[in-house]
PAVOTOR-363371 format. One record per residue: residue in one letter; x, y, z of N, C-alpha, C, O in turn. Coordinates in steps of 0.1 Angstrom, whole numbers, plus 5000, padded with zeros to 4 digits. Each point is the difference from the previous one (the first is absolute). Last residue first. Example, Ala and Ser with C-alpha at 12.3 -4.5 7.8 and 13.67 -1.06 7.14 Angstrom:
<nodes>
S512849785071500950115000499250115008500550115001 A499849324998499150125000500950125000501050005007 
</nodes>
This chain:
<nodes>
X204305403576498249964996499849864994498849974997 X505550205036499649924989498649984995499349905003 X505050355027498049995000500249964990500850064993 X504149905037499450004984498150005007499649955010 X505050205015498549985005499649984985499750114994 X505249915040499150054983499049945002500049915010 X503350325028498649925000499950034987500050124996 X505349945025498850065000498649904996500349885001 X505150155024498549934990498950155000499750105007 X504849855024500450024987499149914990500449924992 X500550045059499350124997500050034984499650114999 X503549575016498449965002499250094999499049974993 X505750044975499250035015498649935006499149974992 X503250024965500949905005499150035015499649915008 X497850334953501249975007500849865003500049904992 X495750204982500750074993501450045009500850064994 X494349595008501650045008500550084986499949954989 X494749925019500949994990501450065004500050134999 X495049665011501350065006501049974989500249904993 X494350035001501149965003500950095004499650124998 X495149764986501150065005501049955002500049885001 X495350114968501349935005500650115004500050104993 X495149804994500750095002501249945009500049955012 X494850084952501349925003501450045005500750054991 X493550155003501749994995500449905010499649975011 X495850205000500349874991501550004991500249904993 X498150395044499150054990500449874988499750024988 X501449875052498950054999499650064991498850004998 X505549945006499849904999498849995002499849884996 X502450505011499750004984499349845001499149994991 X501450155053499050074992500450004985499150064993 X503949725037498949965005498550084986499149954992 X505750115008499549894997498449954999499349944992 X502350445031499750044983500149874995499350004990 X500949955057498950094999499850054982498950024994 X505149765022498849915001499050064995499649964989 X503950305016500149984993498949844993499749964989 X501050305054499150074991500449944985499450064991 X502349685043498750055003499250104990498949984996 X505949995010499349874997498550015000499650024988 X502550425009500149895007499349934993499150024992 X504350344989498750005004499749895007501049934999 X503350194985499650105013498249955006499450005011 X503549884950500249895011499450095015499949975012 X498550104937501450075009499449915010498849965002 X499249944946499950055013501249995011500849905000 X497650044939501049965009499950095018500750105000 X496249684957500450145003500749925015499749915007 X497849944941501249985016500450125002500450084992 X496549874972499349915012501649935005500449885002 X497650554964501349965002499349905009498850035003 X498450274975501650034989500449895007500549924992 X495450125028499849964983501149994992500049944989 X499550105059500549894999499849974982500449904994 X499150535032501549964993500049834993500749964991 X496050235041499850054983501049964993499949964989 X500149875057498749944992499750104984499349974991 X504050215042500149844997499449974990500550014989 X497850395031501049974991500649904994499949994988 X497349965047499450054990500850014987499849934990 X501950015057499849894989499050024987500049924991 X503850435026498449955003500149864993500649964990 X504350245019498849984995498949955008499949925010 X505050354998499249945002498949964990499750104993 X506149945013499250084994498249925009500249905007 X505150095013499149944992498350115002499450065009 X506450144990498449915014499549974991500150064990 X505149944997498650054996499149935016500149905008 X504349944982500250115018498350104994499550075008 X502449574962500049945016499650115004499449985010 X498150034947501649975004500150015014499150055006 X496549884973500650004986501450025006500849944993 X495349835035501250154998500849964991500649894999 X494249875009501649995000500850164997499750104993 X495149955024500249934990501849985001500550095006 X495749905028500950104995500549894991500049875001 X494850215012501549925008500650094995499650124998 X495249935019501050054993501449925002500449965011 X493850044990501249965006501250054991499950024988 
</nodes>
């Protein structure tokens, strides 16, 4: 599966990751920030499978506007 990861500035397209990748990175870092582009649904789906492999996993919305359109998804993995 693939999401997109947050845009580093308004008018950038969001970059993509594997969850594979995910899952290597989680050795330097356990938040990674995701684009409002991806769905609810798939964002369950990486909930769903670190929480299976036994991590701990918070999401949330995080507003960097005044706009309703103006969030993005932080997602801490916690071993």
């Amino acid at each position: 599966m693939k999401l997109k990861l947050a845009r580093t500035t308004l008018k950038a397209k969001p970059k993509t990751i594997e969850l594979k990748k995910i899952e290597e990175e989680l050795a330097n870092k356990s938040i990674f920030y995701f684009d409002k582009e991806n769905s609810h649904k798939e964002l369950k789906e990486l909930i769903e499978y670190f929480e299976e492999k036994g991590f701990s996993v918070y999401m949330r919305e995080v507003k960097y506007g005044l706009g309703e359109n103006e969030y993005i998804y932080e997602v801490h993995i916690i071993a």
